[in-house]
C-alpha positions as CSV (number, residue, x, y, z in Angstrom):
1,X,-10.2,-22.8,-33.9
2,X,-7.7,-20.1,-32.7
3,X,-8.9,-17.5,-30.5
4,X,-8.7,-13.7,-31.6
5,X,-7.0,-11.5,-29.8
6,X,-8.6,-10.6,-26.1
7,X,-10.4,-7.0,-26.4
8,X,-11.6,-5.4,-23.2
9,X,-15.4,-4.6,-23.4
10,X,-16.7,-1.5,-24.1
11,X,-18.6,0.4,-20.9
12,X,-22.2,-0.3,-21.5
13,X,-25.3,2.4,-20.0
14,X,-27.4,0.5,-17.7
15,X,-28.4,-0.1,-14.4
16,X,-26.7,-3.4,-14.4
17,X,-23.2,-0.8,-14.0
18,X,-24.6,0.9,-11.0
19,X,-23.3,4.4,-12.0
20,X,-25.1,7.2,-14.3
21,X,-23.4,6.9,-17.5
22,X,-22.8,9.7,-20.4
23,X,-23.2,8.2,-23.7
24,X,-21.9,5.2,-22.5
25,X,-19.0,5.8,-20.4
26,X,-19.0,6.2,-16.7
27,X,-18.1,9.6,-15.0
28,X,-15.1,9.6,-13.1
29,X,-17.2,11.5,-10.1
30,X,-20.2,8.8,-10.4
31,X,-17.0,6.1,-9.9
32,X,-15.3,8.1,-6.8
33,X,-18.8,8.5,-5.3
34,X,-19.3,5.0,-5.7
35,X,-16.2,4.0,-3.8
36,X,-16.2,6.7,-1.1
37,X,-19.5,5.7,-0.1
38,X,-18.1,1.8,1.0
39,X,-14.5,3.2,2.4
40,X,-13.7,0.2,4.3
41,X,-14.4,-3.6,3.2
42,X,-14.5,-5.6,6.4
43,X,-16.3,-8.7,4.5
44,X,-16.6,-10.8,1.5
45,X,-20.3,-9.2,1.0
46,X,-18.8,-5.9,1.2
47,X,-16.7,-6.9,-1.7
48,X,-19.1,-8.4,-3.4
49,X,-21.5,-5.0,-3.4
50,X,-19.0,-2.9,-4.8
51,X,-17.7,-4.8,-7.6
52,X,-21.4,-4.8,-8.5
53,X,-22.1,-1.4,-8.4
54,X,-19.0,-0.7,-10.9
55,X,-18.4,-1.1,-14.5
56,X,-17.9,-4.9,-15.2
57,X,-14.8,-4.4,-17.2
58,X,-12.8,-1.7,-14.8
59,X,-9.7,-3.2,-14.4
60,X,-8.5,-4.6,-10.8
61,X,-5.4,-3.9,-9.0
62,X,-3.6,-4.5,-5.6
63,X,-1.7,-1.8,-3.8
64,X,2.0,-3.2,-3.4
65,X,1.9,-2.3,0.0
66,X,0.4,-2.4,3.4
67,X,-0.6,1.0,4.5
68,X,-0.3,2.4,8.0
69,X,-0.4,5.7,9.7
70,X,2.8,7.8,10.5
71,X,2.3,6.7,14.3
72,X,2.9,3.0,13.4
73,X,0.5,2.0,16.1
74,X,-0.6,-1.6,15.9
75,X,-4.2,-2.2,15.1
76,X,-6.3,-4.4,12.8
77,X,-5.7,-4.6,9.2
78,X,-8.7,-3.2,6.8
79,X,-9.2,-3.5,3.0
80,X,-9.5,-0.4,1.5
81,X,-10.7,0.7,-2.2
82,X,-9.7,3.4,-4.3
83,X,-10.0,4.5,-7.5
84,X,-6.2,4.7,-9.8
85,X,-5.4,6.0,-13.0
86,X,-4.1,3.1,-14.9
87,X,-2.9,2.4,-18.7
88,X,-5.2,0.3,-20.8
89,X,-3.7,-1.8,-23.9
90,X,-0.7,-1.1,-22.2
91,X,2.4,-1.9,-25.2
92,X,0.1,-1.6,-27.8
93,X,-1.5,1.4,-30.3
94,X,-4.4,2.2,-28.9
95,X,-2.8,2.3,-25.3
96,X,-4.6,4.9,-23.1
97,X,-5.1,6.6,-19.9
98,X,-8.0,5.1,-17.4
99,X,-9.6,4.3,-14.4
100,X,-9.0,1.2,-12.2
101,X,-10.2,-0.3,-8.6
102,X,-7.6,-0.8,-6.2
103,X,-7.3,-2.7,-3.3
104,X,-5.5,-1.9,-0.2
105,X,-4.8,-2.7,3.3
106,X,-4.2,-0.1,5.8
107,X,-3.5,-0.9,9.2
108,X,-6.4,0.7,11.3
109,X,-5.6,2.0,15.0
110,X,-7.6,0.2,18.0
111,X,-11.0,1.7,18.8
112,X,-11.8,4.2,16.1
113,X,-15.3,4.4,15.1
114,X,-16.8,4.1,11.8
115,X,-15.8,8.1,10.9
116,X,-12.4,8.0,11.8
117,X,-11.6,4.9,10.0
118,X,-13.3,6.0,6.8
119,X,-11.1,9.6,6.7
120,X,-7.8,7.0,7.4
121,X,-9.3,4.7,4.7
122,X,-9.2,7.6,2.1
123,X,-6.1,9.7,3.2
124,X,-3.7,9.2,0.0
125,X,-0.6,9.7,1.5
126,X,-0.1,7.1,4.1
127,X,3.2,6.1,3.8
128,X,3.8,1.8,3.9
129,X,4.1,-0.3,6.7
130,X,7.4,-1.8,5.6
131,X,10.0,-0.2,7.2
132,X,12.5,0.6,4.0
133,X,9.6,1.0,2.0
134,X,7.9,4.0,4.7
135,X,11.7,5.1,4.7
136,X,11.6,5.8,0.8
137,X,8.1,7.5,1.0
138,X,9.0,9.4,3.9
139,X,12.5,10.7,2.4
140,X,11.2,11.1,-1.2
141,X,8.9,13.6,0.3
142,X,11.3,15.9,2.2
143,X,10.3,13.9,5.9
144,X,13.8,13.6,6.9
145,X,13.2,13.0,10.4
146,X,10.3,10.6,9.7
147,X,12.5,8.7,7.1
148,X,15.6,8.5,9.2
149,X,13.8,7.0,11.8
150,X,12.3,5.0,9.5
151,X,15.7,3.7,8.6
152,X,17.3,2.9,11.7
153,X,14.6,0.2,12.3
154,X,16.0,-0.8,9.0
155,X,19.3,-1.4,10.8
156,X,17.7,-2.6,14.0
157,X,16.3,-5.7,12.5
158,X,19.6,-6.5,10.3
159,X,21.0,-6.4,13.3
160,X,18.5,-8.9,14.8
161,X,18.6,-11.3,11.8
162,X,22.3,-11.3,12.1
163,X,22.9,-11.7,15.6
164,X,20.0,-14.4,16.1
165,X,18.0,-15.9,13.2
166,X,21.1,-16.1,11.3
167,X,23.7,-17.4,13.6
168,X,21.1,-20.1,15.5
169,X,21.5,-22.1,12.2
170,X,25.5,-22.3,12.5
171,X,27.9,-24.0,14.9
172,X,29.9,-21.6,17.0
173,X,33.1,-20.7,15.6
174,X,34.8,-17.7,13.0
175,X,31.6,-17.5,11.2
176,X,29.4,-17.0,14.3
177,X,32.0,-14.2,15.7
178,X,32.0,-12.5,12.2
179,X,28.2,-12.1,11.8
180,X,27.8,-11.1,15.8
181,X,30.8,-8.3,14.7
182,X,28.4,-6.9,11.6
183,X,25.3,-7.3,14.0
184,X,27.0,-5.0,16.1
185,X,28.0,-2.6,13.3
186,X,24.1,-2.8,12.4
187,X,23.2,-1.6,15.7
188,X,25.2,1.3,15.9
189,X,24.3,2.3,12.9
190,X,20.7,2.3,13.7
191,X,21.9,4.8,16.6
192,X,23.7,7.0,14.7
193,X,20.5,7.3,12.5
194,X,18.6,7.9,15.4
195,X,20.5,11.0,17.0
196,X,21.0,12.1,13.5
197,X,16.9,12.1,13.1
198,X,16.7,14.6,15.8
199,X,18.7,17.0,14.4
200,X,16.9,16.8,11.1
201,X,14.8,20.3,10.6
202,X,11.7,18.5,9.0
């Protein structure tokens, strides 16, 4: 027997949802409080308690990117949620707007206590770790200086791939000389991007 298409279930009133419902259908503020109240999810457990506190058919995505503050300090990575709007039936007629869980990571300073990492778990504008990627963010919203920055480390580490992880695998010779010549070119790119960063108003 062939299957019918999937459909996604219908929100159901209930305890077994963990959030008040209104005819049926959760309230967005009943969801966000859910999720604010577990900010951080430092265990499978934690996971575990969340999911079953929320609608059993709220879709489920992953943030594209790891997260850190504009200071770049190193830390320990955390799992974050937050609540997205997403499109349901996507491609289809009776696509719509909704609500989704989404997990993060965000990479938490050294020695902040619970408070602090729970106001970094829900800031919404952290930009991502990746260097090009926090470049983007930062430029795209007018952080020139941030972004530039951002972008020489770009350069820096094309630099390093070229002048090291790249050559190590080749015999010395013209094609050695020619990627130490565009490691070079890398590097003083990345400094040009650097003075230019300081000049930058914003």
């Amino acid at each position: 027997m062939t299957p019918g298409p999937a459909r996604e279930p219908q929100a159901r009133g209930g305890p077994e949802d963990g959030v008040p419902h209104e005819d049926g259908v959760p309230r967005c503020e009943d969801l966000a409080a859910v999720v604010a109240d577990m900010p951080t999810l430092g265990r499978v457990g934690d996971l575990a308690l969340l999911l079953s506190r929320l609608p059993q058919h709220m879709p489920l995505v992953l943030d594209a990117h790891v997260r850190a503050a504009e200071d770049g300090a190193d830390g320990a990575y955390t799992v974050t949620p937050r609540l997205v709007d997403v499109v349901l039936d996507g491609g289809t007629d009776s696509a719509r707007a909704g609500v989704g869980l989404q997990l993060g990571m965000v990479l938490m300073r050294a020695g902040l206590d619970e408070g602090a990492q729970a106001d970094l778990a829900g800031r919404r504008d952290l930009p991502p770790r990746n260097a090009f990627e926090r470049a983007r963010h930062l430029i795209d919203r007018g952080h020139l200086r941030q972004g530039l920055t951002a972008l020489a480390e770009v350069q820096e580490y094309i630099s390093v791939l070229l002048d090291w992880e790249t050559a190590r695998w080749l015999e010395n010779g013209d094609l050695t000389d020619s990627l130490g010549i565009e490691a070079l070119r890398a590097g003083h790119t990345a400094d040009r991007l650097h003075a230019l960063a300081g000049q930058m108003p914003r």
